[in-house]
BAMI-584227 format. One line per field, with one value per residue (C-alpha): residue number from 1; residue in three letters; x, y, z. Coordinates in pm, 1 decimal, m for minus. Each point is the difference from the previous one (the first is absolute). Example, Ala and Ser with C-alpha at 12.3 -4.5 7.8 and 13.67 -1.06 7.14 Angstrom:
2
lumdo: [1  2]
fiba: [ALA  SER]
x: [1230.0  137.0]
y: [m450.0  344.0]
z: [780.0  m66.0]
end
This chain:
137
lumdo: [1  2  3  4  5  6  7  8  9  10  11  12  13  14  15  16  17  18  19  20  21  22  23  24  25  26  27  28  29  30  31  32  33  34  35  36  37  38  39  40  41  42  43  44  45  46  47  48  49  50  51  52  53  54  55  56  57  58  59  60  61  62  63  64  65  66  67  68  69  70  71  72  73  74  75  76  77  78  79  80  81  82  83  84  85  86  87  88  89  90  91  92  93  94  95  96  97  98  99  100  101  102  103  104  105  106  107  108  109  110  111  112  113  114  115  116  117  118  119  120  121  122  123  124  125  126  127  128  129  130  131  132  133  134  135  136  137]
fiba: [UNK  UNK  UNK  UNK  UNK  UNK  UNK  UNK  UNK  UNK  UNK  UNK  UNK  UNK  UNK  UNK  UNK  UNK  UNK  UNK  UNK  UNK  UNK  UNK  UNK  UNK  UNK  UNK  UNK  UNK  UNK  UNK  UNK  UNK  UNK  UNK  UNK  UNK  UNK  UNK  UNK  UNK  UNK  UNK  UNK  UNK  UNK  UNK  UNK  UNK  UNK  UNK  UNK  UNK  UNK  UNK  UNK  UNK  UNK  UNK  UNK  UNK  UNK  UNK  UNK  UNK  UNK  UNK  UNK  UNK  UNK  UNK  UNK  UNK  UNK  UNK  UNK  UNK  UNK  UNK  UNK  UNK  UNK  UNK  UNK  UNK  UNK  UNK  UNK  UNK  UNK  UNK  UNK  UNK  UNK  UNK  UNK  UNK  UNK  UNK  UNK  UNK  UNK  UNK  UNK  UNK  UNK  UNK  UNK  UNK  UNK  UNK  UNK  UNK  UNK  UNK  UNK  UNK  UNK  UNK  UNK  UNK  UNK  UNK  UNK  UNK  UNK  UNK  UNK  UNK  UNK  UNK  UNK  UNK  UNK  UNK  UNK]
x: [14066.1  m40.8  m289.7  m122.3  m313.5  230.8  310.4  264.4  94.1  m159.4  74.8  m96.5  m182.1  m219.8  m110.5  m73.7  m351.4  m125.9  m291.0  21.8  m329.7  m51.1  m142.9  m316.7  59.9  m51.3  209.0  284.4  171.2  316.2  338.0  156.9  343.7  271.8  280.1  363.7  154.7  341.2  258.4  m214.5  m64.1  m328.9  m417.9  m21.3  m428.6  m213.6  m175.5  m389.0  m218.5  m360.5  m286.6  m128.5  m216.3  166.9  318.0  m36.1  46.4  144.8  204.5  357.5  86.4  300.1  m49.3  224.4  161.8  m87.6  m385.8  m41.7  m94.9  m2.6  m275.1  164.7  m294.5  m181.4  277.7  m66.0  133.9  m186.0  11.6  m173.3  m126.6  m361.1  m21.9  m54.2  334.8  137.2  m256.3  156.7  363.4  232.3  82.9  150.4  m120.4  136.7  218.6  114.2  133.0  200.1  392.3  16.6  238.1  11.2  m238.5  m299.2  24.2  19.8  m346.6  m148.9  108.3  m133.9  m366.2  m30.5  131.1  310.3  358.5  244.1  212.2  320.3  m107.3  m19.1  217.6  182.7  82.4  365.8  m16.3  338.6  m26.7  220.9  m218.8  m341.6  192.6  119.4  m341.8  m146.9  263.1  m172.2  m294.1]
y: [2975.7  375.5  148.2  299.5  m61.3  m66.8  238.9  m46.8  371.3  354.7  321.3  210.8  248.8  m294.1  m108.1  405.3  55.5  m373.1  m90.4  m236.7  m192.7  m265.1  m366.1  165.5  183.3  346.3  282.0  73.0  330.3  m23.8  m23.6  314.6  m64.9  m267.8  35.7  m160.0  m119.9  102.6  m164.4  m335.3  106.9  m108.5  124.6  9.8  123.5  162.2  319.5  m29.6  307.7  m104.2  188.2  360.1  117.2  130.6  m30.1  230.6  m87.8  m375.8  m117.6  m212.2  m368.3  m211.3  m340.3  m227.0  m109.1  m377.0  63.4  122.5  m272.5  105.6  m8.6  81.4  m8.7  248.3  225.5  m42.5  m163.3  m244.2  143.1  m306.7  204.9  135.4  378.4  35.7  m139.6  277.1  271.5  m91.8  m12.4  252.4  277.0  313.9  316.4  84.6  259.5  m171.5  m293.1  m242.1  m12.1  m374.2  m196.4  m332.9  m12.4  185.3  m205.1  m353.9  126.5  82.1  m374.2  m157.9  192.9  m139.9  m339.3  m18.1  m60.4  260.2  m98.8  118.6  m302.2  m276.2  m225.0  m128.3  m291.3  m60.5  293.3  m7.4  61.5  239.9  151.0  m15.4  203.6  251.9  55.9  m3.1  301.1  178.5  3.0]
z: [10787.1  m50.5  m196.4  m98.5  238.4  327.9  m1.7  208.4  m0.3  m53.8  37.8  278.4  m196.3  m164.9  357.2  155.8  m42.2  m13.0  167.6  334.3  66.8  252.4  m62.5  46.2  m291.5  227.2  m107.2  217.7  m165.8  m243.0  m0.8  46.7  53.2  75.8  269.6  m44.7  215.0  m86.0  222.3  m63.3  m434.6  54.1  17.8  349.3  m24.7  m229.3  90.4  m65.1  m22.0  147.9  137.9  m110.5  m281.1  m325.2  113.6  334.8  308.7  m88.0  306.1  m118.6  153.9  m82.8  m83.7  47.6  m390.5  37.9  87.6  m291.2  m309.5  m333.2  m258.4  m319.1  m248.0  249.9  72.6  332.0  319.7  210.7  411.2  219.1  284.8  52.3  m17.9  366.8  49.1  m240.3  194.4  320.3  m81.6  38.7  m261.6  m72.5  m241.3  m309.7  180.1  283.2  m127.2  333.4  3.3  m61.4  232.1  37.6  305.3  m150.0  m308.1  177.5  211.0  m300.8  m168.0  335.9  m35.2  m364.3  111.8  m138.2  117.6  m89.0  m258.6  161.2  274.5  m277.7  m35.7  m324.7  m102.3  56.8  165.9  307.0  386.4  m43.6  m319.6  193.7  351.8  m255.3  m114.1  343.5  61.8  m218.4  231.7]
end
């Protein structure tokens, strides 16, 4: 059952500018946009600010969608990686932002741990479904 505590949808302007903390409880910068996958219709990672002071000089990492867990009475989203992790990864400034392909995004889904969700398989999903979506590789 849906409550008001646990949405099942929001918009995108309600989650830019949330706060991303570790299990720590570190701050990790904020949500600063969300890229679409378009051809797919669905978030394909979340861009999170992190790093700087006042706002200068912050450097810009996507996160993959599914690392991210929601805390909806904090505004916030839950990111389980220590800040070193985050330090070391690799990011891109505020005016220089990547041309996202499919093989950038599935390194950046492998460094957080995750398997792209272009590689997942569905239930019910057909052979002929999944070597359509390998294709698109």
């Amino acid at each position: 059952m849906v409550s008001r505590e646990n949405p099942q949808f929001l918009s995108a302007s309600t989650i830019k500018g949330d706060k991303v903390v570790n299990r720590a409880g570190e701050d990790l910068g904020k949500i600063e946009e969300l890229m679409i996958d378009l051809e797919d219709g669905r978030v394909a990672y979340a861009v999170l600010s992190f790093g700087g002071f006042l706002g200068m000089g912050n450097k810009l990492f996507a996160i993959p969608w599914g690392a991210l867990s929601l805390r909806p009475h904090e505004h916030s989203f839950l990111l389980n990686v220590d800040k070193e992790v985050l330090e070391k990864a690799e990011g891109f400034d505020k005016d220089n932002w990547p041309t996202t392909n499919r093989g950038w995004l599935g390194s950046m889904y492998n460094y957080y741990g995750h398997k792209p969700y272009w590689q997942v398989e569905l239930p019910g999903q057909t052979e002929t479904q999944r070597e359509k979506m390998e294709r698109k590789l």
